[in-house]
C-alpha positions as CSV (number, residue, x, y, z in Angstrom):
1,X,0.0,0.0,0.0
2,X,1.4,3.5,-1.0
3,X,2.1,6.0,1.5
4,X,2.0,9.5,0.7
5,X,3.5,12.3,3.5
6,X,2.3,16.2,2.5
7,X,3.7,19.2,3.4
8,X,1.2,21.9,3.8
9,X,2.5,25.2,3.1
10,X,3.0,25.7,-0.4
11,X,2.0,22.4,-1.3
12,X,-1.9,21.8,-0.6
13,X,-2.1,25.3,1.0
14,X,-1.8,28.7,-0.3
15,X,-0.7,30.4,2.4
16,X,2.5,32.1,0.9
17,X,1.3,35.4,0.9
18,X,0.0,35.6,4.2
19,X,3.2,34.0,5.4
20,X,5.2,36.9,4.0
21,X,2.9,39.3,5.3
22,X,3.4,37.8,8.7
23,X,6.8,37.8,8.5
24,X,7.3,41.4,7.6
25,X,4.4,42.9,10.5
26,X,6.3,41.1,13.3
27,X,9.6,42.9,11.5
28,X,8.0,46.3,11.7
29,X,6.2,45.9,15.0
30,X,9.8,44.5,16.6
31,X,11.1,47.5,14.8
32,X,14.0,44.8,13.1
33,X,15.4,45.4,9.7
34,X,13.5,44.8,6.6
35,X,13.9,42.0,4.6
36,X,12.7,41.3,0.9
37,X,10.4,38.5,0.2
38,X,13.3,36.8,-1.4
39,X,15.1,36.3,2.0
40,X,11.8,35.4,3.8
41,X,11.2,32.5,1.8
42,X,14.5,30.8,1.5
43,X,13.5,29.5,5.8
44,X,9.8,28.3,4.3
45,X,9.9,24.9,5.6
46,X,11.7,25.3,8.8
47,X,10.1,26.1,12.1
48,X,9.1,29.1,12.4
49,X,11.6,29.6,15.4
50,X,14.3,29.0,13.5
51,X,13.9,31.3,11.1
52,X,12.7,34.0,13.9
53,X,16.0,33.5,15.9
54,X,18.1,34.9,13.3
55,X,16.9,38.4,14.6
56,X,16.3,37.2,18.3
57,X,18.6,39.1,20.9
58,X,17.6,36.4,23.5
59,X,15.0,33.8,24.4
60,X,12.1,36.6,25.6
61,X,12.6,38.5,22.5
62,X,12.0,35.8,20.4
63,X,9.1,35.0,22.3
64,X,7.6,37.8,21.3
65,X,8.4,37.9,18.0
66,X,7.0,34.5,17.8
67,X,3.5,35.5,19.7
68,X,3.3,38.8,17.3
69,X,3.7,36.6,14.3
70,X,1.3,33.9,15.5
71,X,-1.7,36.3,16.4
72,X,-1.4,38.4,12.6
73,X,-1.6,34.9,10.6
74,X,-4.3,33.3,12.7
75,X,-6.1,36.5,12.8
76,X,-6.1,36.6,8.6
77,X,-5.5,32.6,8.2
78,X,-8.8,32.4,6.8
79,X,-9.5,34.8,4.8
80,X,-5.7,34.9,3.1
81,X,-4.9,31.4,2.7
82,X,-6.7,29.1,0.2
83,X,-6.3,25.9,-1.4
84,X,-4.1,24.7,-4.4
85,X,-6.3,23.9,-7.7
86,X,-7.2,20.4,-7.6
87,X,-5.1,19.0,-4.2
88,X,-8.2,18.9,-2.3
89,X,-9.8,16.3,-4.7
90,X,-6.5,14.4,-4.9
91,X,-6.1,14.2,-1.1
92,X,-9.4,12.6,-1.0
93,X,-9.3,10.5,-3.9
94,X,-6.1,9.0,-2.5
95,X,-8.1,8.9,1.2
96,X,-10.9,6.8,-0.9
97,X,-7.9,4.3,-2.4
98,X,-7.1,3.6,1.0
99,X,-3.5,4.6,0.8
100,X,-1.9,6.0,3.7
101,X,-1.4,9.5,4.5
102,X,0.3,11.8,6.4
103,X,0.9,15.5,7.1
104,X,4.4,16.3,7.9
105,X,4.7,20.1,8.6
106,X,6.8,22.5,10.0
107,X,4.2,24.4,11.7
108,X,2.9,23.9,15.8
109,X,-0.4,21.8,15.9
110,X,-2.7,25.1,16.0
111,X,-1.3,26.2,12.7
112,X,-1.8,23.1,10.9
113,X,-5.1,22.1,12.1
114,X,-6.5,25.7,11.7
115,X,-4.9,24.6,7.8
116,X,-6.9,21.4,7.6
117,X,-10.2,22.8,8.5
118,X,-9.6,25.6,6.3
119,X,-9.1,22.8,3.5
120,X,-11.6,20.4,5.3
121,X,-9.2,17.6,5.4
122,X,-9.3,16.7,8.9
123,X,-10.9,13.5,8.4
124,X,-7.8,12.0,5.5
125,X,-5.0,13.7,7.6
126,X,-5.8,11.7,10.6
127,X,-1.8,11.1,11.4
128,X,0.2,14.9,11.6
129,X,3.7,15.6,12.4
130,X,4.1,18.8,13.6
131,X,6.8,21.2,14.6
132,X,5.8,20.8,18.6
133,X,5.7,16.9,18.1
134,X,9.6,16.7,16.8
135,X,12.7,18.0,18.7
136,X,14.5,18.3,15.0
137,X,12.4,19.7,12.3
138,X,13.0,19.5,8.5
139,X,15.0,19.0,6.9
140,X,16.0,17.0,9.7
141,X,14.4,13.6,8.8
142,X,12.6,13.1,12.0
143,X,9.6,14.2,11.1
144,X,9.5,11.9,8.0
145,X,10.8,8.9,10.2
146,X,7.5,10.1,13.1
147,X,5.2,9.9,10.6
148,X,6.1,6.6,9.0
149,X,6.2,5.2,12.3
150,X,2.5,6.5,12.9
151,X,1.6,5.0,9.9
152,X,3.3,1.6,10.9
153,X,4.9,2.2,6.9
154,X,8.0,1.2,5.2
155,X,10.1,4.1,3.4
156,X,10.6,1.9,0.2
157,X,6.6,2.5,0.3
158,X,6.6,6.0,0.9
159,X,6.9,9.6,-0.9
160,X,7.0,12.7,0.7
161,X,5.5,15.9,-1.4
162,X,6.2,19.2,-0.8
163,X,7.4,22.1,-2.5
164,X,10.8,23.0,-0.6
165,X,14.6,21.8,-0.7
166,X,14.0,21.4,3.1
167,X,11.1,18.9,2.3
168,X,13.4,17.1,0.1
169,X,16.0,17.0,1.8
170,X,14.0,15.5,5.2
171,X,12.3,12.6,2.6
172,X,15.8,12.0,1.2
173,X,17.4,11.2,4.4
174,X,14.4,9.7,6.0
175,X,14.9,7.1,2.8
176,X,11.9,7.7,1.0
177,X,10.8,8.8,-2.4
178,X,10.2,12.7,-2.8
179,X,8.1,14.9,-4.6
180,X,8.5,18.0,-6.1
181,X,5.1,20.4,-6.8
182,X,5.3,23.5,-9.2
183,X,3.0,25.2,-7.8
184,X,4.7,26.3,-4.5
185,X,6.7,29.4,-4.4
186,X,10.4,27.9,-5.1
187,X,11.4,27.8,-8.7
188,X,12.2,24.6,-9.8
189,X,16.0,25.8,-10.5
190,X,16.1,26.0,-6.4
191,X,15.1,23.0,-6.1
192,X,17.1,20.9,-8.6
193,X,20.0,20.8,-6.2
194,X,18.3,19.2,-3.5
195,X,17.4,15.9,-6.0
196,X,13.9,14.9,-5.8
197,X,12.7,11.8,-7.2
198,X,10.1,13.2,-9.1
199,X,8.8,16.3,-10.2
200,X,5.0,17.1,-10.2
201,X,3.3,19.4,-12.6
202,X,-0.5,19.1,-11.3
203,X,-1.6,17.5,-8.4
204,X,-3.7,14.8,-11.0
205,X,0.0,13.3,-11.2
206,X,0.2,12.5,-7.5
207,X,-2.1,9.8,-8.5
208,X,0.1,8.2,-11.1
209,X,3.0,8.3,-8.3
């Protein structure tokens, strides 16, 4: 049986925008530097603290840049973010085929489920990796490895989509197949390096996986 792990942001979630925008309130609120878009996104698919500390002058600081980020994207989550053309079909035609899925995401629990519902793909995503269940996220390959062993699933059955080089890189060293999506943010030249397995045009071709 086939075992598909999905990243959510930027792969079945359209949330880029609203990321961004989060990102550069919590800069202007914290009074920190500006950064371009560009910068922003190379950390999309690491925790969020991760890519926080890097302007962090101590653990209270980033605290609060953390709870200023939080309370702007769950306060426009819903109206910003928005699913991908066609994954919400392919989620549950997969969920219908009985394979096994899994959402493997670098966001905390609220963030993901708030995702899910938003989607309304709570009921295939029944097994979710997420940032506060790890202590290493991507492209650490825990999460991979935490959500195979949830699944009680072999890597040699297993491919993990998403639509970063972190998300490749965590399937690649968890030792399952990855997928690339076009439709995320990164062009495909940034993702090249990091070697996925395949490349996916539409979601339709999840199916053919």
């Amino acid at each position: 049986m086939k075992t598909y792990l999905f990243d959510l942001d930027g792969t079945l979630l359209d949330s880029i925008d609203l990321i961004l925008k989060s990102f550069h309130h919590t800069a202007r609120v914290h009074g920190r530097p500006e950064r371009s878009d560009a910068q922003w996104l190379t950390g999309i698919g690491t925790p969020l603290r991760v890519q926080l500390s890097e302007m962090a002058s101590s653990d209270e600081d980033l605290d609060a840049l953390l709870a200023t980020y939080r309370d702007y994207n769950l306060e426009h989550h819903d109206a910003m973010a928005k699913p991908y053309p066609g994954v919400i079909e392919v989620v549950k035609t997969l969920h219908r085929n009985e394979a096994k899925l899994a959402l493997v995401t670098s966001k905390l629990s609220r963030g993901a489920n708030r995702g899910l519902r938003l989607l309304g793909l709570e009921e295939e995503f029944l097994v979710r990796v997420c940032a506060d269940d790890v202590v290493q996220g991507k492209p650490h390959p825990e999460p991979v490895l935490k959500a195979l062993s949830a699944l009680d699933a072999l890597p040699s059955d297993a491919v993990f989509i998403g639509d970063s080089d972190h998300d490749i890189e965590a399937g690649r060293r968890a030792g399952v197949e990855t997928a690339a999506v076009s439709w995320g943010p990164f062009a495909r030249e940034a993702l090249e390096a990091a070697g996925p397995s395949h490349w996916v045009e539409s979601p339709e071709e999840l199916l053919r996986l």
